[in-house]
N, C-alpha and C positions, 0 to 999 in steps of 0.2 A: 412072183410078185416083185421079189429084190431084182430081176435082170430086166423088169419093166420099168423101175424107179430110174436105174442106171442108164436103159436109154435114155429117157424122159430127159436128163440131165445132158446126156450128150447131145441127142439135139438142141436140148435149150443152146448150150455154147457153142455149138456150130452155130445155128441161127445169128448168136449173139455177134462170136466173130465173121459171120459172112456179112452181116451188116458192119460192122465194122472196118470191114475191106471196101464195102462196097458204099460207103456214107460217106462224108464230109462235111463237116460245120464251117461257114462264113462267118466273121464277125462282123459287123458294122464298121468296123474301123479297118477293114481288109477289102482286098480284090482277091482275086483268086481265077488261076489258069488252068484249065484240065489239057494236060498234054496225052495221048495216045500212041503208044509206042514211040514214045521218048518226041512226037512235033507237038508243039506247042497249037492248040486251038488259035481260031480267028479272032475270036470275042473273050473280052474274059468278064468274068460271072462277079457283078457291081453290089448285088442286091443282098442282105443277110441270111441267111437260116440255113437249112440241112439239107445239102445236093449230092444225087447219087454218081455213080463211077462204078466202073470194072474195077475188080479187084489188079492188085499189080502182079503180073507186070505189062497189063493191057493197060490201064490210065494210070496215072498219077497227077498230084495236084502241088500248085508251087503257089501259094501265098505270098503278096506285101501290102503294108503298112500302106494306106492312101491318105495318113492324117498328114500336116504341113511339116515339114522337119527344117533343121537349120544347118545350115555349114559354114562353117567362118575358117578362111586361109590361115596360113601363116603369114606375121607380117614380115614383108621384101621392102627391098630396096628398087623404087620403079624412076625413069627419069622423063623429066616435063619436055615441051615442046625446048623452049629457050636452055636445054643444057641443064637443069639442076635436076637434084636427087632428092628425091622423098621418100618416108616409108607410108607404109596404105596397109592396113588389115581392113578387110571387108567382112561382111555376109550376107548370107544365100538363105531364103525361105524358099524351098523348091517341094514340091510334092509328084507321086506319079501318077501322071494323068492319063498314059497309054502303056498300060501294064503288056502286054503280049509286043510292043517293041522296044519297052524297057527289058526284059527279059530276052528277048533275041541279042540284044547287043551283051547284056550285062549276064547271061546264063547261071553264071556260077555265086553271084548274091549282090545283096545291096551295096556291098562295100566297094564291090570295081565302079558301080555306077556315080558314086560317093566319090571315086577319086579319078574317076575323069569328070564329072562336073568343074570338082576344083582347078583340074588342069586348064579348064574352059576357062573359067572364069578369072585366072592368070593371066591367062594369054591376052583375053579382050580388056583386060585391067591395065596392064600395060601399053596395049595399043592406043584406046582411049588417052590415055593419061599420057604418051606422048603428040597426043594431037593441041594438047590445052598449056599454055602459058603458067609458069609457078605463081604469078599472081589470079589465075582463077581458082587456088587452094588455099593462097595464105597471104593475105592483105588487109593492112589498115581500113580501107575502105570498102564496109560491106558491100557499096552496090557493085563491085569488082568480082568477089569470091561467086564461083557456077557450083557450089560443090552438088546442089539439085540436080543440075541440068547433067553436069558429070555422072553420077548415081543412075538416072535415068537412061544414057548412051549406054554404060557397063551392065544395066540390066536388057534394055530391049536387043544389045548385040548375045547377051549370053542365053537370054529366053528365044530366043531365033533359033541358034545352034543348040538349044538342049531338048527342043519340042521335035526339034525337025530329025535328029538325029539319035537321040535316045529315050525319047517317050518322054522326057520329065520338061513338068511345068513350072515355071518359077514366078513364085508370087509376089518376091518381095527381094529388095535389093538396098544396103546400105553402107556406107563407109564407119567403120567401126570405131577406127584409131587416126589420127595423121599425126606424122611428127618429120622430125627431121634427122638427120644422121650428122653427129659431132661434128664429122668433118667438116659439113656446111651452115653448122647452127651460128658459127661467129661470125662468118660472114656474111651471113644474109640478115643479122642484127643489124650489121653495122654499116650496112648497105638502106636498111630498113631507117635507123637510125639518122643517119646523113641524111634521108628523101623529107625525113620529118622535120629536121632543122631548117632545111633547107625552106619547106611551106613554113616554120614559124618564122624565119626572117622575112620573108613575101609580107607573109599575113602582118607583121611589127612593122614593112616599112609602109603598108600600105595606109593603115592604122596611123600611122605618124603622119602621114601625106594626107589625110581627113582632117586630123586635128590640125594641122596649118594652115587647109585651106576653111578651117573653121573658125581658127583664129583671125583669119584675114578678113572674113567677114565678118565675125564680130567687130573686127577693129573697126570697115569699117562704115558698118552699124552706128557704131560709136563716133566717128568723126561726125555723119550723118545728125545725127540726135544735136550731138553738140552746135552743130553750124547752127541748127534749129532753136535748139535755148537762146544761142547768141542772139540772132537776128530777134528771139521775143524779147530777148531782154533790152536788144537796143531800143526796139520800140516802143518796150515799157518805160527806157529810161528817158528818150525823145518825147514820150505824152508826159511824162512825170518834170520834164524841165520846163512843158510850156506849161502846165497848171499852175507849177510854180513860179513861172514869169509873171505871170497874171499876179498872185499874191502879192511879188516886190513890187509889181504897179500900185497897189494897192498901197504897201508898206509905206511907200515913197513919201504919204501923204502924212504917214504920224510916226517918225522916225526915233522918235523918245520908248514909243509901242515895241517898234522892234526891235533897239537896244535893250529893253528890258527883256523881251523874250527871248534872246539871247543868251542871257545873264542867265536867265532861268533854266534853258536848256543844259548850259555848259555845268551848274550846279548840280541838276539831277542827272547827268553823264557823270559825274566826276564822287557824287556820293551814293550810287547803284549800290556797292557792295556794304557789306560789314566793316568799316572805314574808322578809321578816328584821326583825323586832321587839324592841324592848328592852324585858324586860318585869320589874315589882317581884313579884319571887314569893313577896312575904310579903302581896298582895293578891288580894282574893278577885277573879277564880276565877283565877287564877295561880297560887294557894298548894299546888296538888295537885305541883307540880314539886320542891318541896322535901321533901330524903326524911322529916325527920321526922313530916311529913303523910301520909306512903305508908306510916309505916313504925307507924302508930300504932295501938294494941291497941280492940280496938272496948269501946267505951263499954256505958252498960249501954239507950241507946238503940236498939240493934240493928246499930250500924256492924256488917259483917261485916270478920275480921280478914282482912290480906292474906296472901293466898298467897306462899311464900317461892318465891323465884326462883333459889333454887339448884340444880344439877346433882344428880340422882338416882343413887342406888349404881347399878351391874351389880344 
């Protein structure tokens, strides 16, 4: 009975590890290639769970990661179409989308594949980026900077050579960092600097050439207006002399009348304000203060006589 238990046991663990030899678990986040005497299968196995195999060394299985991963260069020094030097760090959202000719090229693990990506992505970094002028990177005016359209060229040229030639898909493509290198940073201030001065004296003299030619029309506006009052006013003052011609025809007739109202004018002119005056009221036009002058019967010239200023009956 003990040398029955003993087998019982040993097969159990042979069982266990021939399964074991002969099993493979997938995870969801994995591909997986069964190679055959060291060639890589046609297909490789996308789907999750538990896939059989020869034990080795008739199959073996080489697993990768199919989730999206990242690579960002190192940043360089790359030169623009026009002569100047920038630096550029990027990165790469790349994942493997042809696992069995990721693996033909890259055999020995992710990390060769890892660094010729990066060499790719170098190279079309550079090339790119001397096809474009330093103002499609770094300019005052936005509608000048490509850095999209640039991003775009550096990915569609590196997802071409990375699909085509190593199985990897690249999903996503960005410029990380830009700067500039000392050597060129004072100079392209001050180059930047001067372009700027240069539009605000435009902009100041043009501005200045508005207001002059604003000012000349206001002026003249203003001459305009003016000729206008003139010419009403003269014809105010031409109706206002024959009204008044009229009146001294009138006058003519009781000339006592408009000496006195004269008299009277020149007094209420002359004591308008807050005044105190010494005055001879037996000189003319003074003399209307004294009552015998108020009080005197009209002549046969037309004075009219004054009205008496006494209190009327009930």
């Amino acid at each position: 009975m003990k040398n029955l238990g003993t087998i019982l046991a040993a097969v159990f663990l042979g069982a266990v590890l021939l399964l074991y030899m002969c099993t493979f678990q997938v995870r969801f986040t994995q591909v997986a290639i069964k190679k055959t005497w060291g060639k890589p299968a046609d297909e490789a196995i996308t789907e999750p769970g538990l896939q059989f195999k020869w034990p080795r060394p008739i199959q073996s299985v080489v697993t990768y990661d199919k989730r999206t991963q990242r690579l960002e260069d190192q940043t360089a020094e790359t030169r623009t179409k026009d002569g100047k030097n920038i630096l550029l760090t990027t990165y790469t959202l790349w994942k493997i989308a042809d696992p069995v000719t990721f693996h033909t090229n890259f055999p020995t693990g992710v990390e060769d594949g890892e660094k010729k990506l990066r060499t790719t992505v170098v190279t079309h970094k550079h090339a790119v980026t001397g096809r474009h002028e330093f103002s499609d990177f770094v300019s005052t005016d936005p509608r000048k900077r490509k850095i999209r359209e640039i991003e775009r060229e550096i990915q569609e040229a590196v997802a071409k050579d990375a699909m085509t030639e190593y199985g990897i898909e690249v999903v996503g493509f960005g410029i990380k960092r830009l700067g500039l290198p000392q050597s060129v940073t004072s100079a392209i201030f001050e180059s930047m600097k001067s372009h700027e001065e240069a539009k605000a004296q435009r902009y100041t003299a043009e501005g200045r050439a508005r207001a002059d030619d604003t000012l000349a029309s206001a002026n003249a506006m203003k001459a305009r207006i003016l000729a206008e009052v003139g010419r009403k006013v003269a014809e105010i003052q031409t109706e206002a002399e024959r009204i008044v011609s009229t009146f001294y025809k009138e006058f003519d007739q009781y000339p006592q009348l408009r000496i006195l109202l004269d008299k009277l004018r020149t007094n209420a002119e002359a004591l308008s304000g807050r005044t105190t005056i010494f005055l001879d009221t037996k000189e003319a036009p003074w003399d209307v203060w004294e009552e015998s002058a108020r009080s005197q019967a009209p002549d046969k010239e037309g004075l009219p006589t004054p009205v008496s200023t006494a209190p009327r009956g009930p």
